[in-house]
C-alpha positions in Angstrom: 95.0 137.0 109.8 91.2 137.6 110.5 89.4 135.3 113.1 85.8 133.7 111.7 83.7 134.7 114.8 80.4 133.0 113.6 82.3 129.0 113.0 81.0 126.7 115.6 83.7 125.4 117.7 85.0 122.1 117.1 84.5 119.2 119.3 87.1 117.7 120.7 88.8 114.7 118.8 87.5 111.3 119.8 89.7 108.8 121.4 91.4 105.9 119.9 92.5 103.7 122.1 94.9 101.3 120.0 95.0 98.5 122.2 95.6 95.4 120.0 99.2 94.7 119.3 100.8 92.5 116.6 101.8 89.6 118.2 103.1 87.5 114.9 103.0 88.8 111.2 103.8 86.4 108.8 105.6 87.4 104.7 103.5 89.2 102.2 101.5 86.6 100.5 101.0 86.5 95.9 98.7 89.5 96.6 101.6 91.7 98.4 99.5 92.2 102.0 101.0 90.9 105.0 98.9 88.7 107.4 99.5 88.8 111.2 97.8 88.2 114.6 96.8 91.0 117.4 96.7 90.4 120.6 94.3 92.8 123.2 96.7 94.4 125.9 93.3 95.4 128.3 91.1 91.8 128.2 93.5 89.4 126.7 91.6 89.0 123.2 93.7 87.3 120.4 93.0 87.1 117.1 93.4 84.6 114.0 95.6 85.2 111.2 94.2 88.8 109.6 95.1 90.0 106.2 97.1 93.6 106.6 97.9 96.4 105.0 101.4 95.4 105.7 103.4 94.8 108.8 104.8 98.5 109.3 101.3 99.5 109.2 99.9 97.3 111.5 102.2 97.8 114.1 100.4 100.9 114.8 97.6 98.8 116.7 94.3 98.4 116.0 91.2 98.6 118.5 90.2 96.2 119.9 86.0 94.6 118.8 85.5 93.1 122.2 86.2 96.0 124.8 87.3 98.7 122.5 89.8 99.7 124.5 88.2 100.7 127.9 89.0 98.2 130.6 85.4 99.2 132.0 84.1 97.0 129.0 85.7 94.0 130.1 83.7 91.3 131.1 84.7 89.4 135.0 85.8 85.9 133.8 83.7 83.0 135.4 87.3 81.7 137.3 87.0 85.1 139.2 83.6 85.6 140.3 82.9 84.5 143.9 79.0 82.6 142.5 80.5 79.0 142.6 82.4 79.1 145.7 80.6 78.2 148.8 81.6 80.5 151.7 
């Protein structure tokens, strides 16, 4: 086997941090998907009822659309932050 010398080197794969879990999936509807709700494990997001692929494939995760997986990108809640609380 002969090594291509002049090939740039690959970066390295990108991250996918599946951090939404199924947290209900409910029977295949008339058009044969599945529909279930996700839940975010890092800032708590939930979802609505989501047409699937199916449940086996789902259960995989997804990422998550408000933090994407990186607690960094989670918001403070406004029950946490010390602005309101005279000290």
């Amino acid at each position: 086997m002969q090594l291509d010398l002049f090939r740039k080197p690959r970066r390295p794969a990108k991250r996918n941090p599946r951090t939404m879990g199924v947290v209900d999936a409910g029977t295949p509807g008339a058009g044969g998907r599945a529909y279930v709700r996700f839940e975010c494990a890092v800032c708590g997001h939930e979802t609505d009822w989501l047409r699937g692929r199916s449940v086996t494939a789902e259960m995989k995760g997804r990422v998550c659309p408000v933090c994407q997986g990186d607690p960094a990108n989670v918001k403070p809640s406004c029950a946490s932050s010390d602005e309101g609380n005279p000290s």
